[in-house]
TIVO-2410 file (N, C-alpha, C; in nm, 3 decimals):
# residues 73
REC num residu      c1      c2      c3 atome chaine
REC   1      X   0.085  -0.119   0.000     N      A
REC   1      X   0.000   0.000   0.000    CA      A
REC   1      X   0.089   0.124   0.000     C      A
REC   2      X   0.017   0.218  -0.076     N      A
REC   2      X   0.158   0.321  -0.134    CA      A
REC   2      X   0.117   0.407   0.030     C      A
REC   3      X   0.215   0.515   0.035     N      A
REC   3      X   0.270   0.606   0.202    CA      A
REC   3      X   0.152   0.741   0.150     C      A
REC   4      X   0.069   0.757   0.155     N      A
REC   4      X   0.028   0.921   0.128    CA      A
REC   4      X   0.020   1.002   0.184     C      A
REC   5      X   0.139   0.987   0.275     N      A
REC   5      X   0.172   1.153   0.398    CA      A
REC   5      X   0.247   1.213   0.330     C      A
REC   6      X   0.208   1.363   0.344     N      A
REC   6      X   0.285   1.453   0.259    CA      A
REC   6      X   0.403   1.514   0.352     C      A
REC   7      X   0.499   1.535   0.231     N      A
REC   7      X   0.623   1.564   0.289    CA      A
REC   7      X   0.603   1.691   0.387     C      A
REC   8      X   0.725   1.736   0.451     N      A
REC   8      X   0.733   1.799   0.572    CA      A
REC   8      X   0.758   1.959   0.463     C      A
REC   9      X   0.737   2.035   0.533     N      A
REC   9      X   0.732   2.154   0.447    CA      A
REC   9      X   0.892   2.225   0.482     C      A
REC  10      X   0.983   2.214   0.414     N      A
REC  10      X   1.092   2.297   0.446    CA      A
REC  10      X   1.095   2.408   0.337     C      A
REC  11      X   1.129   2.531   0.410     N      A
REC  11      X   1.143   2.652   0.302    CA      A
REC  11      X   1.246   2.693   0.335     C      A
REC  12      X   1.366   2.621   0.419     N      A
REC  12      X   1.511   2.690   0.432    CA      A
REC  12      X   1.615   2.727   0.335     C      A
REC  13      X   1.601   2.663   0.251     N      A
REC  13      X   1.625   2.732   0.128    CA      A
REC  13      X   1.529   2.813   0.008     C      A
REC  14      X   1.411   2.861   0.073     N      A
REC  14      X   1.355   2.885  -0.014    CA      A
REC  14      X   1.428   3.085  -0.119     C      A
REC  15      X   1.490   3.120  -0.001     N      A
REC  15      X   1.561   3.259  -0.079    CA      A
REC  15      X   1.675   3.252  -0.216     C      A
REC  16      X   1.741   3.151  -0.136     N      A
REC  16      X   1.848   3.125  -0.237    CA      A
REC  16      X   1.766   3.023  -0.379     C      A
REC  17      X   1.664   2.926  -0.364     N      A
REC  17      X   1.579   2.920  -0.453    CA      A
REC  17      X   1.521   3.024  -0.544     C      A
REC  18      X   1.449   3.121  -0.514     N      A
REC  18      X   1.367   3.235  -0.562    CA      A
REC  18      X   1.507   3.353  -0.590     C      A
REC  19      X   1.650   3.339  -0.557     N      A
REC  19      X   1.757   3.432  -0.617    CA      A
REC  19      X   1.818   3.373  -0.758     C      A
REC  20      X   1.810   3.222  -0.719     N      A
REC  20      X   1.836   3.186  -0.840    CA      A
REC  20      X   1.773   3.183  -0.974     C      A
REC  21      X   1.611   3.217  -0.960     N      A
REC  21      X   1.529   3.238  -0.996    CA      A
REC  21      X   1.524   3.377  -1.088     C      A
REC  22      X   1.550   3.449  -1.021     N      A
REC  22      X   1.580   3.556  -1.077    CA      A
REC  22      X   1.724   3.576  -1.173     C      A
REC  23      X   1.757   3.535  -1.113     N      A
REC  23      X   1.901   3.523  -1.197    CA      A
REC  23      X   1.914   3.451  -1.352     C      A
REC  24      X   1.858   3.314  -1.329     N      A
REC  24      X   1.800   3.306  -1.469    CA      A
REC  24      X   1.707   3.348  -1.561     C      A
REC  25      X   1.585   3.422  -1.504     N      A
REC  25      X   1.525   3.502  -1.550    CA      A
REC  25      X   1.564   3.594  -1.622     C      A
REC  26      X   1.710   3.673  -1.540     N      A
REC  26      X   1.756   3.789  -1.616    CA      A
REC  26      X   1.848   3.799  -1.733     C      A
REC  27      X   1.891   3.602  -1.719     N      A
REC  27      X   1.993   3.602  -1.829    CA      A
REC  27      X   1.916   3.572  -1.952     C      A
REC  28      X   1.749   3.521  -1.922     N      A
REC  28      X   1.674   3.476  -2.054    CA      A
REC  28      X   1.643   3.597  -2.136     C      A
REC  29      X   1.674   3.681  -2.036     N      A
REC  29      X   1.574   3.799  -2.081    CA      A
REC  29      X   1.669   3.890  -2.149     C      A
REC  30      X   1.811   3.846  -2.128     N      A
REC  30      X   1.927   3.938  -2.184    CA      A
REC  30      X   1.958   3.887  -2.313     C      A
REC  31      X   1.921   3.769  -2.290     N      A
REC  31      X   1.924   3.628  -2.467    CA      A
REC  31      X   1.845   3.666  -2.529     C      A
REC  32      X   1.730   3.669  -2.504     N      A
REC  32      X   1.599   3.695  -2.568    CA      A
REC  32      X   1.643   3.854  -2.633     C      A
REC  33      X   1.684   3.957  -2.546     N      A
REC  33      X   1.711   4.095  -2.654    CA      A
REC  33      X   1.828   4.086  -2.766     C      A
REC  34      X   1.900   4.030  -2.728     N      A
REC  34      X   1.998   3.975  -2.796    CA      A
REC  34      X   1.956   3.892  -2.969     C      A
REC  35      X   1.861   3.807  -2.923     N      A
REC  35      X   1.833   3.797  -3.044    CA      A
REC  35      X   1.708   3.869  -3.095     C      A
REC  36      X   1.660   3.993  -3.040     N      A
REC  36      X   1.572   4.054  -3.147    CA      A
REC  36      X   1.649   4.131  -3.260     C      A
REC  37      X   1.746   4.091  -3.237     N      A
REC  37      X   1.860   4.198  -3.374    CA      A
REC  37      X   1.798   4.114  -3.462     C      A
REC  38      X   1.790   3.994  -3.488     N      A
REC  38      X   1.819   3.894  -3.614    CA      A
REC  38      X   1.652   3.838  -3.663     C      A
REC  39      X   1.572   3.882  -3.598     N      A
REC  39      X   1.447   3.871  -3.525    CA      A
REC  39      X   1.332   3.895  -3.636     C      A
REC  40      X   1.235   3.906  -3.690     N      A
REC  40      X   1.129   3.941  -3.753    CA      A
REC  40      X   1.046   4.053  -3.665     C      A
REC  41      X   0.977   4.174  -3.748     N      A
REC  41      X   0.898   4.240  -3.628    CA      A
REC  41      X   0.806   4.127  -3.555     C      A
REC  42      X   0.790   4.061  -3.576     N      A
REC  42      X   0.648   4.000  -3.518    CA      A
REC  42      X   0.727   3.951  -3.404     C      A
REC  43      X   0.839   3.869  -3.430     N      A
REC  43      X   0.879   3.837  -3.311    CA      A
REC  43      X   0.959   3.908  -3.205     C      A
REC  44      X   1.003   3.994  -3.277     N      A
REC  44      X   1.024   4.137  -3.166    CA      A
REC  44      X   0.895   4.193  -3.063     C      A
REC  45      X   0.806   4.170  -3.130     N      A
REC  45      X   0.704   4.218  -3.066    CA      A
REC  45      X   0.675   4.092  -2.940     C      A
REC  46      X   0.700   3.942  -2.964     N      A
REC  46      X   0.664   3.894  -2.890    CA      A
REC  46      X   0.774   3.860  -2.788     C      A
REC  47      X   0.883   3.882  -2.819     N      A
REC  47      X   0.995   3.893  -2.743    CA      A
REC  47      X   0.959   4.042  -2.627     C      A
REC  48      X   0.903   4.106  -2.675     N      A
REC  48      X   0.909   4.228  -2.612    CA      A
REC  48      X   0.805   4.205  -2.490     C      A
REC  49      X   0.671   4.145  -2.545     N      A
REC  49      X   0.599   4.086  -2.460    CA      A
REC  49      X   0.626   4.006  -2.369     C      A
REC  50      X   0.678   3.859  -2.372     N      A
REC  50      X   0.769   3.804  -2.317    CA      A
REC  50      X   0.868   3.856  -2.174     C      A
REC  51      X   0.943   3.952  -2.247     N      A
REC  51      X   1.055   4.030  -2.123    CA      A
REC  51      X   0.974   4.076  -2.089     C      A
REC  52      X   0.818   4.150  -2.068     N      A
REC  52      X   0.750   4.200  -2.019    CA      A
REC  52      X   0.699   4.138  -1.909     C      A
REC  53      X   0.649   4.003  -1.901     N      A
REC  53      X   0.568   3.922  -1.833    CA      A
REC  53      X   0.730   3.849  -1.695     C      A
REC  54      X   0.828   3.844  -1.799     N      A
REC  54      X   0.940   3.839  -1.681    CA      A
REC  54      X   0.981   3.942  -1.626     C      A
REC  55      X   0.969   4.075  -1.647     N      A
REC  55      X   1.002   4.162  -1.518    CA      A
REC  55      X   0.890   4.160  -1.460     C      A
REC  56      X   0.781   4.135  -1.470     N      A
REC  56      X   0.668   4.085  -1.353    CA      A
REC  56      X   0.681   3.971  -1.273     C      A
REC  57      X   0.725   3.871  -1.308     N      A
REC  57      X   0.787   3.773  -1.231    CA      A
REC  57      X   0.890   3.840  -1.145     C      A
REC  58      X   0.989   3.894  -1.202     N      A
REC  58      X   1.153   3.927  -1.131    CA      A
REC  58      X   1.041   4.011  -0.989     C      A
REC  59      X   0.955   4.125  -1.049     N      A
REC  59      X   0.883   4.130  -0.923    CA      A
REC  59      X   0.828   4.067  -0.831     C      A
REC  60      X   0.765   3.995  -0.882     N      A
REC  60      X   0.700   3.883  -0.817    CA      A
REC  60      X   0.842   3.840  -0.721     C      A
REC  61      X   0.926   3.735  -0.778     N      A
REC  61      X   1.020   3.714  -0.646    CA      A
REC  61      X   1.086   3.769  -0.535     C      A
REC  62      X   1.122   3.891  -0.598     N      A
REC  62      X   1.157   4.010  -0.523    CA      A
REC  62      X   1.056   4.006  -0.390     C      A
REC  63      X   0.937   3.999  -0.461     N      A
REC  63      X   0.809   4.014  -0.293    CA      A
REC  63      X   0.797   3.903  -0.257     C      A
REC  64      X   0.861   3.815  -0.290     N      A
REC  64      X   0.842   3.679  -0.231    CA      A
REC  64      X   0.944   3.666  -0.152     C      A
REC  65      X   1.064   3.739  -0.219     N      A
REC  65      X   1.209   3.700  -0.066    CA      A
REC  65      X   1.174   3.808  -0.021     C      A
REC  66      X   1.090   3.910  -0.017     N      A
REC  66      X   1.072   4.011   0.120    CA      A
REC  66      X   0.973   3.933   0.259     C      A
REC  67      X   0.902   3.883   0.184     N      A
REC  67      X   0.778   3.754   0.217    CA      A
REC  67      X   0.884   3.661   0.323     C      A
REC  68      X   0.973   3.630   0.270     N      A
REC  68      X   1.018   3.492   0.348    CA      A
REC  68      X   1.132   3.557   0.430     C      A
REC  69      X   1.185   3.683   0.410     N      A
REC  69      X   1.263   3.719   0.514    CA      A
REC  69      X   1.217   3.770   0.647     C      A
REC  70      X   1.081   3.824   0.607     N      A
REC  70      X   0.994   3.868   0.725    CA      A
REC  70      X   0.984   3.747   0.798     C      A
REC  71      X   0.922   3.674   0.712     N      A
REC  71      X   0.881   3.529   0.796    CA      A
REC  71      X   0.968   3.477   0.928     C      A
REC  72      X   1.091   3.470   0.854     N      A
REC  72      X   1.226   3.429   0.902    CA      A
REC  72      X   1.233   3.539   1.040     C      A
REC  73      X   1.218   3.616   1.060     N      A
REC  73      X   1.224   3.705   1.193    CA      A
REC  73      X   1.102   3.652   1.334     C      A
***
């Protein structure tokens, strides 16, 4: 019979999770301009969209390690 207790909740790493997070975020987003040189408008446009929806994320984490540092106090 399979175990269906759910795991224990650790978030001790959850900052350095959500930094790394960002970090790749910012390098997709530096690739992604990078290739709108070579790019079609259309996909400039959706590239543009794109980096758009990730600096909402990069926000997003940002309030999430403010979130978990509070916690942490």
């Amino acid at each position: 019979m399979a175990n269906n207790t759910p795991k224990p909740d650790d978030r001790s790493d959850n900052v350095e999770k959500l930094q790394s997070m960002i970090h790749h975020t910012i390098e997709n987003m530096e690739d992604a301009e990078a290739a709108m040189v070579n790019s079609s408008p259309e996909d400039q446009q959706r590239i543009k969209a794109k980096n758009e929806r990730r600096r909402e994320s990069i926000d997003a984490f940002r309030a999430e390690i403010k979130d978990e540092a509070h916690n942490e106090q």
